[in-house]
C-alpha positions in Angstrom: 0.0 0.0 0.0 1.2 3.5 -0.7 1.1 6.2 1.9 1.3 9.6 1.9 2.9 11.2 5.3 1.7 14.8 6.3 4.0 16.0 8.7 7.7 15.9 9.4 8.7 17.0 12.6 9.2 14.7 16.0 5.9 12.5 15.7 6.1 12.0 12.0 9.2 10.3 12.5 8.1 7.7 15.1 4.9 7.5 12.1 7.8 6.7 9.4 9.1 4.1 11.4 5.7 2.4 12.2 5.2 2.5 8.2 8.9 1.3 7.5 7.7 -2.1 9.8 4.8 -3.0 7.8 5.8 -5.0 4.8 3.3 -4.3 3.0 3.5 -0.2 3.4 5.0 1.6 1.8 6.1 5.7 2.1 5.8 7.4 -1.9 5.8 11.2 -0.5 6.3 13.5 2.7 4.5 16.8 2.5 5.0 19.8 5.0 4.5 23.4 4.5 8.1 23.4 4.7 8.7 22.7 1.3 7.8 25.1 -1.5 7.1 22.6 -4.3 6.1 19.1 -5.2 9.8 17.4 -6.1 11.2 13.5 -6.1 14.2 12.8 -3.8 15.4 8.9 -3.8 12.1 8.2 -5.1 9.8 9.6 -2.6 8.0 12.7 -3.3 8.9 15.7 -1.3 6.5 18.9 -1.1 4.2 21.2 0.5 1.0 19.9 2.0 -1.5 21.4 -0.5 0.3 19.3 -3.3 -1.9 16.3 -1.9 -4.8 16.9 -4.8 -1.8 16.9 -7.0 -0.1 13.7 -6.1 -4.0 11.7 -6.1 -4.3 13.2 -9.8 -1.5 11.2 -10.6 -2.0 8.3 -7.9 -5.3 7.7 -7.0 -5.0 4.3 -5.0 -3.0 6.9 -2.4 -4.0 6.0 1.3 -3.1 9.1 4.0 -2.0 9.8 7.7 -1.5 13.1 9.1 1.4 12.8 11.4 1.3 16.1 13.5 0.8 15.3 16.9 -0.8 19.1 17.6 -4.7 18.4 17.8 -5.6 21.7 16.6 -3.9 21.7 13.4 -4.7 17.9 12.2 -8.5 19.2 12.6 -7.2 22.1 10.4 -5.7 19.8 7.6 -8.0 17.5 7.4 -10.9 20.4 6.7 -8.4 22.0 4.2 -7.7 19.1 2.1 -11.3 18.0 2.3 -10.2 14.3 1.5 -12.5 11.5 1.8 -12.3 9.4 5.4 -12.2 6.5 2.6 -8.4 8.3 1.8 -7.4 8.4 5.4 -5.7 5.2 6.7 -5.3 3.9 10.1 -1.9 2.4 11.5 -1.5 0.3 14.3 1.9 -0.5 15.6 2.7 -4.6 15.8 2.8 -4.4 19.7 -0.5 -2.8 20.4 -3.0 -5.0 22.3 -6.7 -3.9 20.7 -9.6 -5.6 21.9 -11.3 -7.3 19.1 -14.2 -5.5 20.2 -12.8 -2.3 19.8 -13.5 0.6 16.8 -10.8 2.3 15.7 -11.6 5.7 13.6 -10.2 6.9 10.3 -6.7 8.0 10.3 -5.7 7.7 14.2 -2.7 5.9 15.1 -2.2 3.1 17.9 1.4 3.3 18.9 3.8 0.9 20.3 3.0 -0.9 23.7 -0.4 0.5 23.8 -3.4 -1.3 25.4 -7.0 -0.5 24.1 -9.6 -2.9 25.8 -13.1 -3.7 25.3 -15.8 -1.6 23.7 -13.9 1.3 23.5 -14.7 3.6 20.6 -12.1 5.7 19.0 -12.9 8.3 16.7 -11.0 9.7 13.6 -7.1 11.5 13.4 -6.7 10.3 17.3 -3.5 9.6 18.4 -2.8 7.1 21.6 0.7 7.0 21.9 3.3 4.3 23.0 2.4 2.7 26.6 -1.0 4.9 27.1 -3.9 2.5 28.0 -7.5 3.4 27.0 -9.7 0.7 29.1 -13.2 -0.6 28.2 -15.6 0.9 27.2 -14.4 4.3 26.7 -15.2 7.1 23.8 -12.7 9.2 22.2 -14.2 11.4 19.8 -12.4 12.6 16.6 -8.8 14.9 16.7 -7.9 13.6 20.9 -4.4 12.8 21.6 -3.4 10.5 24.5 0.1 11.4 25.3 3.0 8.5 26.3 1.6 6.3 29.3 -1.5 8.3 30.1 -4.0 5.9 31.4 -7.7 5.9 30.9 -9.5 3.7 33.1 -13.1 2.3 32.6 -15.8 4.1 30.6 -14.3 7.6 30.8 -15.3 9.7 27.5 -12.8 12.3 26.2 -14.6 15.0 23.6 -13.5 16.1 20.3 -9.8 17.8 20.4 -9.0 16.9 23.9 -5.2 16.6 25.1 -4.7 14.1 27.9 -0.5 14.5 29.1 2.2 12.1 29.7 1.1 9.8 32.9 -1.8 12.0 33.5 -4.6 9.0 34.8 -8.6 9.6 34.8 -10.9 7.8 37.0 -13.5 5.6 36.2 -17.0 7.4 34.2 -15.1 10.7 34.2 -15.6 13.4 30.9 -13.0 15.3 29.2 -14.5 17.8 27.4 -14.1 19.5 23.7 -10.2 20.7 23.7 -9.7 20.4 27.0 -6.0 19.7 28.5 -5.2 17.5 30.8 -1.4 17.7 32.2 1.2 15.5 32.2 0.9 13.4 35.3 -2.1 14.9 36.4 -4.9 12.6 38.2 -8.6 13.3 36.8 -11.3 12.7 39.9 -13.8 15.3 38.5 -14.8 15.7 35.1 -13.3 18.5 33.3 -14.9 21.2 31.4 -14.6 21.7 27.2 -12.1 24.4 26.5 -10.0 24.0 30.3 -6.7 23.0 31.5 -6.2 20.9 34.7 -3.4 19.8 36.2 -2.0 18.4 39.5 -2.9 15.1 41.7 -6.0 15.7 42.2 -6.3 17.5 38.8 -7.7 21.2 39.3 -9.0 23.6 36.8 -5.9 26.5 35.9 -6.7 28.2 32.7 -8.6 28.2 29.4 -7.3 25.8 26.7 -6.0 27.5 24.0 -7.6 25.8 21.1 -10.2 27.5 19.2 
């Protein structure tokens, strides 16, 4: 299968090397906004991020992953291109335990050592990164990221956009809302409102999230 990365800073290279494990994947071209124009370096096509429309004209088997860890501006590509969730693939590193119960969305990534247990619902462009456990039952709506080792216990639902930190733990039935950020570390006891931060152990309520 041929991909197409989006993204090339820190989390787009753990994403290349998921890709580079699957024998069956393979990377035709990286596109940032770094790059001014679509060009062809030791094969792979190297451009701007709007040269996507470009590369399907001449590809149109193409399968996509947007690998920018930053919630707010995956949302933001994904309504730019205005691609297809059909276009969007979803990769899910060789050591990740999913339930066979589980749903995972369009375009999110399971990375390595992960656990996702029973029930849970994952939506679209997620990322749960390597060691974080999301437990049964739980709903992650579309653009959340669950940082390195952060632990979700039993039905806890996370909203559209939210962060949850590095280590940071939420009790049982608990609600993160719309873009909400939880800190690294941090221990969720209450749920916690759309657009807030919360830190600490027990988690309290600092400032307004700044996502839009």
């Amino acid at each position: 299968m041929d991909l197409v990365v989006i993204g090339e800073g820190g989390h787009g290279k753990v994403i290349r090397e998921l890709i580079h494990s699957k024998r069956d994947y393979k990377i035709i071209a990286i596109l940032d906004d770094k790059y001014d124009e679509l060009t062809v370096t030791n094969d792979i096509y190297i451009g701007p991020i709007s040269s996507a429309h470009d590369l399907m004209n001449r590809m149109n088997h193409l399968k996509f992953i947007i690998a920018i860890g930053n919630n707010e501006v995956r949302k933001l590509i994904v309504s730019k291109l205005g691609l297809s969730k059909e276009n969007y693939i979803s990769l899910i590193h060789d050591t990740a335990v999913i339930s066979p119960s589980a749903s995972i969305g369009d375009g999110t990534v399971v990375m390595a050592g992960t656990i996702v247990n029973a029930e849970a619902v994952i939506g679209d462009h997620v990322i749960i990164n390597s060691g974080a456990i999301v437990e049964h039952d739980n709903q992650l709506g579309d653009y959340v990221h669950v940082a390195p080792k952060a632990t979700l216990t039993g039905s806890v639902i996370a909203e559209t956009g939210a962060m949850i930190g590095a280590g940071a733990t939420i009790i049982p039935g608990k609600k993160v809302g719309e873009w909400a950020v939880i800190g690294a570390g941090a221990t969720v006891i209450s749920d916690v409102p759309s657009y807030r931060s919360a830190v600490g152990t027990p988690a309290r309520l600092i400032a307004k999230a700044m996502f839009v």
